[in-house]
C-alpha positions as CSV (number, residue, x, y, z in Angstrom):
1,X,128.4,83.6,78.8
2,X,125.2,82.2,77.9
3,X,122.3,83.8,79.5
4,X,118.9,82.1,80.2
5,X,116.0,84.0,81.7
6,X,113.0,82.7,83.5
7,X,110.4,84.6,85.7
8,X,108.4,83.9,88.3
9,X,106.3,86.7,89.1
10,X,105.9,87.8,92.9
11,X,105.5,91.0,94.9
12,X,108.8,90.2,96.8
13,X,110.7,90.0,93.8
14,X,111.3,87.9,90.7
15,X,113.3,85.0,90.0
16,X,115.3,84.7,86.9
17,X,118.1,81.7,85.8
18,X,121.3,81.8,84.5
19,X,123.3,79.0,82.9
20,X,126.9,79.6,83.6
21,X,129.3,77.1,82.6
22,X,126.7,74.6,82.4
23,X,124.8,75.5,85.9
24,X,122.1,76.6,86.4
25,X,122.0,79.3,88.6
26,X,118.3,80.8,90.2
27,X,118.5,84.4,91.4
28,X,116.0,87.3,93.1
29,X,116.9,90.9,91.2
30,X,115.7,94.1,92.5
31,X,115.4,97.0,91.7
32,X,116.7,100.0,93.7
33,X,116.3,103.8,91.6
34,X,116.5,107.6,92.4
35,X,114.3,110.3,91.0
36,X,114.6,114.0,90.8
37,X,110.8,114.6,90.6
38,X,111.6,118.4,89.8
39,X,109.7,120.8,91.9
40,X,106.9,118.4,93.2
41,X,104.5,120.4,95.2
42,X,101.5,120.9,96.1
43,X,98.9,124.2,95.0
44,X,98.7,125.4,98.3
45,X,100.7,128.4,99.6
46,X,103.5,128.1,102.7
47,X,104.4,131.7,103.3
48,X,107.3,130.2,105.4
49,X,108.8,129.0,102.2
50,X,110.7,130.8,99.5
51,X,109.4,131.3,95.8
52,X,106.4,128.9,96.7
53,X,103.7,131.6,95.6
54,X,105.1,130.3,92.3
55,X,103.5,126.6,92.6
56,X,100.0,128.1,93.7
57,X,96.8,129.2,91.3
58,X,97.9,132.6,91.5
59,X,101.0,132.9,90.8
60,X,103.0,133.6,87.3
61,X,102.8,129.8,86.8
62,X,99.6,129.3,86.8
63,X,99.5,126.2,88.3
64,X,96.7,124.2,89.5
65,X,95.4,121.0,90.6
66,X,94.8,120.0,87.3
67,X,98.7,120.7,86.5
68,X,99.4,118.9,89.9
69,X,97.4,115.9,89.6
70,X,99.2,115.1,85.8
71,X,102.2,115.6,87.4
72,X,101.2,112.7,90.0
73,X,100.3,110.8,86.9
74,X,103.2,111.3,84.8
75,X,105.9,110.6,87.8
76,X,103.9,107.4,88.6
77,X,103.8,106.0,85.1
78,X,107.7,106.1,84.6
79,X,108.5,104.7,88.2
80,X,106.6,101.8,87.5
81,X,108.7,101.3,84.6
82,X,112.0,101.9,86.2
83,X,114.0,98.7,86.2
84,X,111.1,96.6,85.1
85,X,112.0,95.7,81.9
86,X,114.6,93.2,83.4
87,X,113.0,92.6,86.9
88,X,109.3,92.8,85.6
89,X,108.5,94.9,88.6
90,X,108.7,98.4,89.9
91,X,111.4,99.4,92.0
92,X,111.7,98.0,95.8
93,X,113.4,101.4,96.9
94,X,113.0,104.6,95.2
95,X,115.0,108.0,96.6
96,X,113.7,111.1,95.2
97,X,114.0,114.7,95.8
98,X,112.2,117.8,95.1
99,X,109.3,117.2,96.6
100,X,107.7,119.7,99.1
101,X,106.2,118.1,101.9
102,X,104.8,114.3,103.0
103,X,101.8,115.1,101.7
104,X,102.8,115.2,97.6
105,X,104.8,111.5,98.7
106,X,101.5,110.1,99.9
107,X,99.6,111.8,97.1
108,X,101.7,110.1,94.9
109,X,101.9,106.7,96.4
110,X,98.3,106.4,96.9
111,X,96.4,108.8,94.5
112,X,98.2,106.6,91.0
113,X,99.0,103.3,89.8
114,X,101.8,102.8,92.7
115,X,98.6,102.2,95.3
116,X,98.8,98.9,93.6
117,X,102.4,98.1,94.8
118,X,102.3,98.8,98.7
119,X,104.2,101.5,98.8
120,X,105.3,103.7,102.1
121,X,107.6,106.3,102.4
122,X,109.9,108.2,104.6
123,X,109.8,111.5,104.4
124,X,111.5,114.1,107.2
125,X,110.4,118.4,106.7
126,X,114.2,120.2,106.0
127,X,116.2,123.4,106.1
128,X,116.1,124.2,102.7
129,X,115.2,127.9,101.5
130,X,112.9,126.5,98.3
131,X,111.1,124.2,100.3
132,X,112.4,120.9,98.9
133,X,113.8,118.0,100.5
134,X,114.2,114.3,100.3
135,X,112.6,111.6,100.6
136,X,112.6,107.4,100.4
137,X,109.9,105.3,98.6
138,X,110.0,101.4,99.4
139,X,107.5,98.6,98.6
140,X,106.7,96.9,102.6
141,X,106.8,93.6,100.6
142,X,110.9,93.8,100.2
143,X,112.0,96.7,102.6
144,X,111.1,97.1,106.6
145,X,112.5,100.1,107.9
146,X,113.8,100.2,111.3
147,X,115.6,103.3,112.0
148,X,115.6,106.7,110.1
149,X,117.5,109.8,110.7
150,X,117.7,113.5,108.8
151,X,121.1,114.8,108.5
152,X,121.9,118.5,108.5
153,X,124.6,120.3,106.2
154,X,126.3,123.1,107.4
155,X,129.1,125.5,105.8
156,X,131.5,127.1,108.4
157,X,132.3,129.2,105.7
158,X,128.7,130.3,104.6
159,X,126.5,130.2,107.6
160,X,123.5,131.6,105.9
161,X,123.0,129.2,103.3
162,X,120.5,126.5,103.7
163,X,120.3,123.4,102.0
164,X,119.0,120.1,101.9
165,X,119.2,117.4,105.1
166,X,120.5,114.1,104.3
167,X,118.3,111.0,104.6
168,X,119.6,107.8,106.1
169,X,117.3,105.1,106.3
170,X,118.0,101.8,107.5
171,X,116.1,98.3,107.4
172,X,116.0,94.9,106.7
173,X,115.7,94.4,102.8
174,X,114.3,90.9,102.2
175,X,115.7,90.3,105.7
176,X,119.0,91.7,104.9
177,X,120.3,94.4,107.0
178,X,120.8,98.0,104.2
179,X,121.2,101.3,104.4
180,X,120.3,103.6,102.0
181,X,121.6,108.0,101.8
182,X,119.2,110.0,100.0
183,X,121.0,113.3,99.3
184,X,120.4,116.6,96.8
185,X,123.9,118.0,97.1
186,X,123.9,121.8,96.9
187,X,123.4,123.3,93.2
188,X,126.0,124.9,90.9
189,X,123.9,128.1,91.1
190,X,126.6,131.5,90.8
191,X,128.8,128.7,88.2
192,X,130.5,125.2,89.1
193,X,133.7,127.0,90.5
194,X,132.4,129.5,92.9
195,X,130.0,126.6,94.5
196,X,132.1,123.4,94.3
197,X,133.2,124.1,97.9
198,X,129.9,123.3,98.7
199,X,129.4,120.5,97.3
200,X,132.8,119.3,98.3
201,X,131.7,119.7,102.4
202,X,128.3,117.8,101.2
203,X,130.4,115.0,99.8
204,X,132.5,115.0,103.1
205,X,129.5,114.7,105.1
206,X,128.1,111.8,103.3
207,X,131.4,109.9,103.6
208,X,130.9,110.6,107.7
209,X,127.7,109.1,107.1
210,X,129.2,106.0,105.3
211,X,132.3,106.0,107.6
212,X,129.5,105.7,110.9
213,X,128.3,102.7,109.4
214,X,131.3,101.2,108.4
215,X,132.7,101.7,111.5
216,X,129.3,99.1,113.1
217,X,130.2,96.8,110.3
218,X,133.0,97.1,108.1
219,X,130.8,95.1,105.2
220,X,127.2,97.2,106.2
221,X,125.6,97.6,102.7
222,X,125.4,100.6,101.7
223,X,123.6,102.6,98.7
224,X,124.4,106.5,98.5
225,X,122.1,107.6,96.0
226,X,120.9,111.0,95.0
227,X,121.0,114.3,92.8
228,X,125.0,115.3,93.2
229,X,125.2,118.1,91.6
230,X,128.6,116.9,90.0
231,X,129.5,114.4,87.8
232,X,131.1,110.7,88.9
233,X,134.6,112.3,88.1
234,X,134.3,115.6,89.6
235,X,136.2,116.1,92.9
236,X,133.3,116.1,95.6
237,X,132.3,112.5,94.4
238,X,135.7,110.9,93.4
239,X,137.6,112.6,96.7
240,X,135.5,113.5,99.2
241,X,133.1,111.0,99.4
242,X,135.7,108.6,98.0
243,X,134.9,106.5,95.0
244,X,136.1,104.5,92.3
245,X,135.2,103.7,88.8
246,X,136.4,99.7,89.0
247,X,135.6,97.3,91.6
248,X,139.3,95.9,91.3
249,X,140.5,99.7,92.6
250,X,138.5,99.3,95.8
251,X,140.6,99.8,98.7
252,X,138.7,99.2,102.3
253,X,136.5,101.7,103.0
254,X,135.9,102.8,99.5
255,X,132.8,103.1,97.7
256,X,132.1,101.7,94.2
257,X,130.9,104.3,91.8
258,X,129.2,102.1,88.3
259,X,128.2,105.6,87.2
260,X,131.5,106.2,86.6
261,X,132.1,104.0,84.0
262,X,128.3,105.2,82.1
263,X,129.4,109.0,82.1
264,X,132.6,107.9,80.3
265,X,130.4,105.9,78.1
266,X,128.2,109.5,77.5
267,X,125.4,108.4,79.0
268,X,123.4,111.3,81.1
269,X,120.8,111.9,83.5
270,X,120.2,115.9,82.5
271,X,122.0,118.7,80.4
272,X,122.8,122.2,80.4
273,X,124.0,124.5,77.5
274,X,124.2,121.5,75.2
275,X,126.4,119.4,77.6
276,X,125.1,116.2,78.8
277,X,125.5,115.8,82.5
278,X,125.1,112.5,85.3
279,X,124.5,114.2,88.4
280,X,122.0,111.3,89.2
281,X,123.6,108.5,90.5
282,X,123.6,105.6,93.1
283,X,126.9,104.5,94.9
284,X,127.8,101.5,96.8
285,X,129.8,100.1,99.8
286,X,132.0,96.7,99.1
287,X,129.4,95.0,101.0
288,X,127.0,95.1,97.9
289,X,129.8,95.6,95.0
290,X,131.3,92.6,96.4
291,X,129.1,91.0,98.4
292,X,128.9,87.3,99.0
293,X,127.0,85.0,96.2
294,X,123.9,83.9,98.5
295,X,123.4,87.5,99.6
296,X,122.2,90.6,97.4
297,X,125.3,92.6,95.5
298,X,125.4,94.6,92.9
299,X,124.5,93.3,89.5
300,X,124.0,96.6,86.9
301,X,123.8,100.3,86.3
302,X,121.1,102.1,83.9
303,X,120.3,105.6,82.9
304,X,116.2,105.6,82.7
305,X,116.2,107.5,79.0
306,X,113.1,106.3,77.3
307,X,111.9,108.7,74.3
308,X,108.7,109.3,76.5
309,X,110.4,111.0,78.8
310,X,112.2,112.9,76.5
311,X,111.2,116.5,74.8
312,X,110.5,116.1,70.7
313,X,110.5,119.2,69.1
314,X,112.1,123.0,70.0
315,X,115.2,124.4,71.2
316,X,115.0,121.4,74.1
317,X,114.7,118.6,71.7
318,X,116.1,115.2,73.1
319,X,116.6,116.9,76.8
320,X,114.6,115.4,79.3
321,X,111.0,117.0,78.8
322,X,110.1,119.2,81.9
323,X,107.0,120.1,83.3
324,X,108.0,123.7,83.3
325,X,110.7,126.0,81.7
326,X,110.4,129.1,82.9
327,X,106.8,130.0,83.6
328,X,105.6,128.1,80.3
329,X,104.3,125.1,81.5
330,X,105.6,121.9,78.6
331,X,103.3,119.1,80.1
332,X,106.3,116.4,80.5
333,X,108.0,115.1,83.2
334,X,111.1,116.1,85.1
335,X,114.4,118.0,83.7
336,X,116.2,114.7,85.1
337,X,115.9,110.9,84.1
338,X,115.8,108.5,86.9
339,X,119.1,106.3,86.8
340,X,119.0,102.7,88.8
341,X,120.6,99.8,89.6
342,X,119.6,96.2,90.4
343,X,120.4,93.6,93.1
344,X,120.6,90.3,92.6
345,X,121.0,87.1,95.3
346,X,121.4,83.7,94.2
347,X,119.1,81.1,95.6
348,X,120.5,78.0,97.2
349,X,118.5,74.6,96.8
């Protein structure tokens, strides 16, 4: 298929033309990303959380506004890049996690670049014992929130153990009706084994989530988007929360995983030990994997991997380059790359 590009540069979004088959087709392409923004807070102390002497002046960090306000700089710089080599554009919708409080989100938003780009946020305080949560960035030009609600996990069998809400946020996305999950699934801290049941109840309660929505409209559009913890192919993705790898495997109710197919390609978001993983990912309902040609569906799936954001030299060279390891502070980024996928709608004449 021959492709032909044109674009027409807007706030809302950008217009670009396909020939197919001899037509030309116009569509809108958005688009939507997540972001692990790896321990994003503040200088100042909350005794009410735990560890976050660590992010404060005096403690064995070191770190400081200085360190902070990079940070802001750094974070900005690659989500204004996210996606826009194709859509020309940052990102309408940007889930992140690891960040403190509202106050780093609107230092971010509105202390960088993004102030340029009308960017709000949603942003609700959770559970968790580090002190970081979710949280939803969306450009007011593309996406009006409605409704928002935070989502608490809880383990019958580990009652002590708190971990990040879920975020669902709903709206009308160029006058569309979406809904978009944020979620940081519960770590593989004690090894994958001993905490996959975990992250196997977290994958359950997301699919209640999705269920609630399908069960208001069986073709809702749905993105479920987020730090999983596990790969596409572990269980807690593929079975619990109930994915697939192709579009053609979709049975109703499923969810279409295109993350599925770039982890058996190799790509990854972050690695361990020398083992590349795609914990990152965004998920969709049929509505958008097979939505309708004059509304917005899925159109592609990317891994944000640029060598800036990757560490050149040392026993980390070609991870993802990190603001910290340990208590040495490295000056880059995030220990995760931001994956995202774009929307496209054909325009009618």
């Amino acid at each position: 298929m021959k492709r032909l590009y044109t674009f027409a540069i807007a706030l809302l979004a950008v217009v670009f033309t396909f020939n197919v088959n001899a037509q030309e087709k116009q569509y809108k392409v958005s688009t939507i990303a997540f972001y692990n923004l790896e321990n994003l807070f503040d200088t100042i102390n909350d005794p009410d959380i735990f560890l976050n002497d660590e992010f404060t002046p005096e403690g064995d960090k070191n770190y400081n506004t200085k360190i902070y306000e990079e940070k802001l700089e750094r974070l900005s710089s690659v989500i204004l890049k996210i996606g826009a080599d194709f859509s020309k554009l940052p990102p309408a919708v940007v889930g992140v996690s690891e960040v403190e409080n509202a106050t780093v989100i609107e230092d971010l938003i509105n202390k960088t670049e993004l102030k340029n780009y009308g960017y709000d946020y949603v942003h609700v305080d959770g559970p968790d014992e580090r002190g970081v949560d979710v949280g939803l960035l969306y450009r007011k030009s593309v996406f009006e929130v409605s409704d928002y609600k935070s989502i608490s996990l809880k383990f019958d069998f580990d009652e002590k153990d708190k971990t990040r809400d879920h975020l669902l946020v709903s709206g009308k996305f160029d006058g569309e009706e979406m809904h978009f999950i944020v979620n940081h699934w519960p770590s593989r801290r004690g090894g994958e084994k001993v905490s996959r049941p975990k992250r196997n109840a977290a994958g359950d309660r997301t699919r209640e989530i999705v269920d609630s929505l399908l069960d208001l409209d069986k073709d809702a559009k749905i993105v479920v988007m987020g730090d999983f913890n596990d790969d596409p192919v572990n269980e807690s993705v593929k079975d619990h929360l109930r994915t697939k790898r192709k579009k053609s495997d979709l049975s109703p109710g499923d969810l279409f995983n295109p993350f599925a197919q770039l982890f058996r390609d190799g790509v990854g978001s972050g690695a361990y030990r020398d083992k590349w993983n795609l914990f990152d990912q965004l998920i969709i309902s049929q509505g958008l994997a097979l939505g309708e040609p004059d509304t917005y569906k899925y159109y592609a799936s990317h891994v944000y991997n640029k060598p800036e954001l990757t560490q050149r030299e040392g026993r980390f060279k070609g991870y993802p380059w990190r603001t910290y390891v340990g208590d040495t502070y490295m000056g880059g980024y995030s220990d995760h790359f931001p994956s995202f996928i774009y929307l496209i709608k054909e325009i009618k004449n």
